[in-house]
N, C-alpha and C positions, 0 to 999 in steps of 0.2 A: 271427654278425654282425648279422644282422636283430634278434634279442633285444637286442644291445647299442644298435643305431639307435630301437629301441621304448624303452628304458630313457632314451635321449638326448630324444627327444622329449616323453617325460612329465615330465621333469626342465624343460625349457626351459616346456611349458604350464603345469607348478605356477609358476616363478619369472613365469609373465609374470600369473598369477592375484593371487603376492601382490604384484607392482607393481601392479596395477591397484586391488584393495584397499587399499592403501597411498595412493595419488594419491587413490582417492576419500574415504580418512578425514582427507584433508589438505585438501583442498578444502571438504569439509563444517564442520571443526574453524576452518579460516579464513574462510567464510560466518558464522558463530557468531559469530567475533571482532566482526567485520566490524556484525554484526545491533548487537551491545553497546554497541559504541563509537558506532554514528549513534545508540542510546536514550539514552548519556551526556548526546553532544553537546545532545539535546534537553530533557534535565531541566536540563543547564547553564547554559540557555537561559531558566528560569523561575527555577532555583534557584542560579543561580552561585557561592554558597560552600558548597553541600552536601559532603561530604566522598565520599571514595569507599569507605570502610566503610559509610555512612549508606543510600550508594546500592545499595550490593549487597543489601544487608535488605529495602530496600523495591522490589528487581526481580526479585531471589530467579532467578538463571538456572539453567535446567535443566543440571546436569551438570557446574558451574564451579564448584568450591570459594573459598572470599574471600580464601585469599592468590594463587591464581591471578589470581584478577579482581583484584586491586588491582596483582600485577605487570602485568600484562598492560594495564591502562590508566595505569600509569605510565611505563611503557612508551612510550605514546602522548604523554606529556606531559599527561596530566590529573587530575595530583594537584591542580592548583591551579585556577584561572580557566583554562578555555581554551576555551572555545565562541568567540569571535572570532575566533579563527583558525582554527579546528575544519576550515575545507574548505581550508587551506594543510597543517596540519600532518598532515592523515587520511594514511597510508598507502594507497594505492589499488593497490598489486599483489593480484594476483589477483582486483578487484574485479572486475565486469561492469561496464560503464556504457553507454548507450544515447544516442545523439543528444538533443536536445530537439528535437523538431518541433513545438515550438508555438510558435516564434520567426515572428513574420510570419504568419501561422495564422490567418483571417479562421473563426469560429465561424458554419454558415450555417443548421445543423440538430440535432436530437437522434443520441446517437449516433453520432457527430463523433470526439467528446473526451471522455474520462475521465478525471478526474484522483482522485490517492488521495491517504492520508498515514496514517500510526498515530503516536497518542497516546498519553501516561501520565493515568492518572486516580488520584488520591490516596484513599485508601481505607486507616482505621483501620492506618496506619503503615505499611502498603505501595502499593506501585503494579498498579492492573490496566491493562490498555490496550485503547485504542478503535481501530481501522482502518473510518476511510469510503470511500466511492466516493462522488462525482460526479458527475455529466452536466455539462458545460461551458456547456450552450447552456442546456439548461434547467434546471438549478440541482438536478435533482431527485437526492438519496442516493438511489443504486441501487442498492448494498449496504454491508453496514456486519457488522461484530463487536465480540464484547468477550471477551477473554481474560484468564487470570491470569497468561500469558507472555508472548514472542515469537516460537512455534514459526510457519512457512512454517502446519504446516496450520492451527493455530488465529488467524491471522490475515489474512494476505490471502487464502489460498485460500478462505478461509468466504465473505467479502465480494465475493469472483470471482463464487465461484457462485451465489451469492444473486444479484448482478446482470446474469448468464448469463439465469438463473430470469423474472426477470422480465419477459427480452424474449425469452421462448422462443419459435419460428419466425420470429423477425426472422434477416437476414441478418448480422452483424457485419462480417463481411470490411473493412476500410480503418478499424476502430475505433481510434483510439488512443489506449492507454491511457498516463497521464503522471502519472508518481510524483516522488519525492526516489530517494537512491542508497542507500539500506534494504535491508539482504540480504535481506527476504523479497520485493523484488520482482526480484531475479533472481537466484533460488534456482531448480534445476532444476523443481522442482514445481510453483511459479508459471509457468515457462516453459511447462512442459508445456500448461498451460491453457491461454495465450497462443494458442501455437502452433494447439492444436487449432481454434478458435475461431478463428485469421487474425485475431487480434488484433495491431496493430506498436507495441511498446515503446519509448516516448518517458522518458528521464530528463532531470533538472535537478540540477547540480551545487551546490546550495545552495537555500537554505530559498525564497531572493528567487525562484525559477526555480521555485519551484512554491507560490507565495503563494497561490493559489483556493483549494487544500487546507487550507494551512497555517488560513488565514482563518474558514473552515469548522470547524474544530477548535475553535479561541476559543469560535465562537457556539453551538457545540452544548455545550461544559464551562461556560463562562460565562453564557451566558444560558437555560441549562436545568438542566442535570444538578447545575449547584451549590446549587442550591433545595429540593434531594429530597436525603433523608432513606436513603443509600447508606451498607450495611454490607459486603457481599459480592460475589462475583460473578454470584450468581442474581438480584439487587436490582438491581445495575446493565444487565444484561443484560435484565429486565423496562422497566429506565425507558428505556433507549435505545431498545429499542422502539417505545414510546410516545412519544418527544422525535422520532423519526424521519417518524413519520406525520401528527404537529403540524405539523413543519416544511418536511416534501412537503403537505399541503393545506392549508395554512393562513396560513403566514408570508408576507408581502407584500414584493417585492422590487424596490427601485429601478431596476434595468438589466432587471426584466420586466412594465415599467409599471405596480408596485404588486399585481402578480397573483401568487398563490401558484407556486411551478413546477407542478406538474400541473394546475393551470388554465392555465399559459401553453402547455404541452405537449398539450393539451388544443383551445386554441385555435388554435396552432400547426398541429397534422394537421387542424382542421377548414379551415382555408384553404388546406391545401393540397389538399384532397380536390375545393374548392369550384373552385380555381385549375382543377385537369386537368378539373371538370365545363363550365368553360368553354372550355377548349379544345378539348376533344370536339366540342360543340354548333357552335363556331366552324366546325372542319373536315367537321363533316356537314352544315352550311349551305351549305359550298365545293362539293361534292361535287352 
């Protein structure tokens, strides 16, 4: 009896092993979809009569063979034009999606507000892509990558922690960070970080709901990167680098009085440091 009860239970742990295997290769396999189709929607976006043979050559996804991906985004309805409708017609089960809490959101300090976005960058007949961070207040890229895919780790988690990195022993707690509806920003691994870090995830339901990003994207491919002389991924990963540290010290910015962001951010903590040195003085005068 007990042998047969030991036999019963090992039987029920294996099947609840491979449901859980099972759930999780479904979820991961539909995050995938999920990551493709918001890249479509956004080449559709520059390139609108690209084909979708054209498009899987130059995205090259890990693991997806091209008559999958061509049923699979026809599927979707995007054999043809369809980025205008692209956030009606998207399927959104199983997605994740996150409030926008930057609706009504007065911006007061650094580290406030994050916003991100991943891009395609055209490179000798394929696509690499760019993923930034921004500081909301002070304009400053706080981290940034360049990939030849769209994997969680070689994307936004690089760019995470790059901008984790740079304000190491600050507190983060109430940062929010504010994306587009992109699988890699809530992909469990991305979350993972989130969490650790008391980061809260803010999303926007379309490009209009996360235009700082979107914006940002333009002036770093258009008013830099297209100028240079990009063959591969070690070329563009050098120049972004260096388009980045340009553009944190140097670029002058109308909403922060013509000052570079790390000199606004710069000026910013000196007023405030200067601000509590007179409050001090105030209440040791009272005193």
């Amino acid at each position: 009896m007990n042998y047969s009860l030991e036999l019963l239970y090992r039987s029920v742990g294996t099947v609840k092993q491979n449901v859980h295997g099972y759930l999780s290769r479904l979820y991961f396999r539909k995050s995938q979809e999920e990551q493709i189709f918001h890249m479509v929607y956004k080449i559709r976006e520059s390139h609108p009569d690209m084909g979708l043979r054209e498009i899987y050559f130059m995205v090259s996804p890990i693991g997806l063979g091209r008559d999958v991906f061509e049923r699979l985004c026809k599927g979707k309805g995007l054999k043809v034009r369809a980025y205008k409708n692209s956030y009606r017609t998207t399927d959104s089960s199983g997605t994740r999606y996150f409030p926008n809490l930057l609706e009504g959101l007065e911006l007061i300090h650094p580290n406030q507000v994050w916003q991100s976005d991943i891009t395609f960058f055209s490179c000798n007949g394929r696509f690499l892509f760019i993923t930034l961070i921004q500081d909301a207040f002070t304009k400053i890229i706080v981290g940034y990558s360049a990939s030849s895919n769209l994997e969680t780790e070689n994307t936004t988690v690089i760019a995470l922690n790059m901008s984790i990195k740079r304000y190491k022993g600050k507190n983060l707690k109430g940062l929010i960070f504010h994306s587009d509806g992109g699988g890699q920003y809530y992909s469990n691994l991305f979350l993972s970080l989130t969490r650790k870090y008391t980061i809260t995830n803010s999303m926007g339901k379309s490009c209009y709901e996360n235009a700082m990003a979107e914006s940002l994207n333009g002036v770093i491919k258009n008013k830099y990167l297209r100028f240079k002389n990009i063959n591969n991924l070690p070329e563009l990963s050098r120049e972004l680098d260096h388009t980045v540290k340009l553009y944190n010290s140097s670029k002058p910015h109308s909403t922060l009085a013509r000052m570079s962001p790390e000199m606004f951010e710069k000026k910013w903590i000196y007023s405030q440091s200067q601000t509590r040195a007179k409050m001090t003085e105030s209440v040791d005068a009272n005193d």
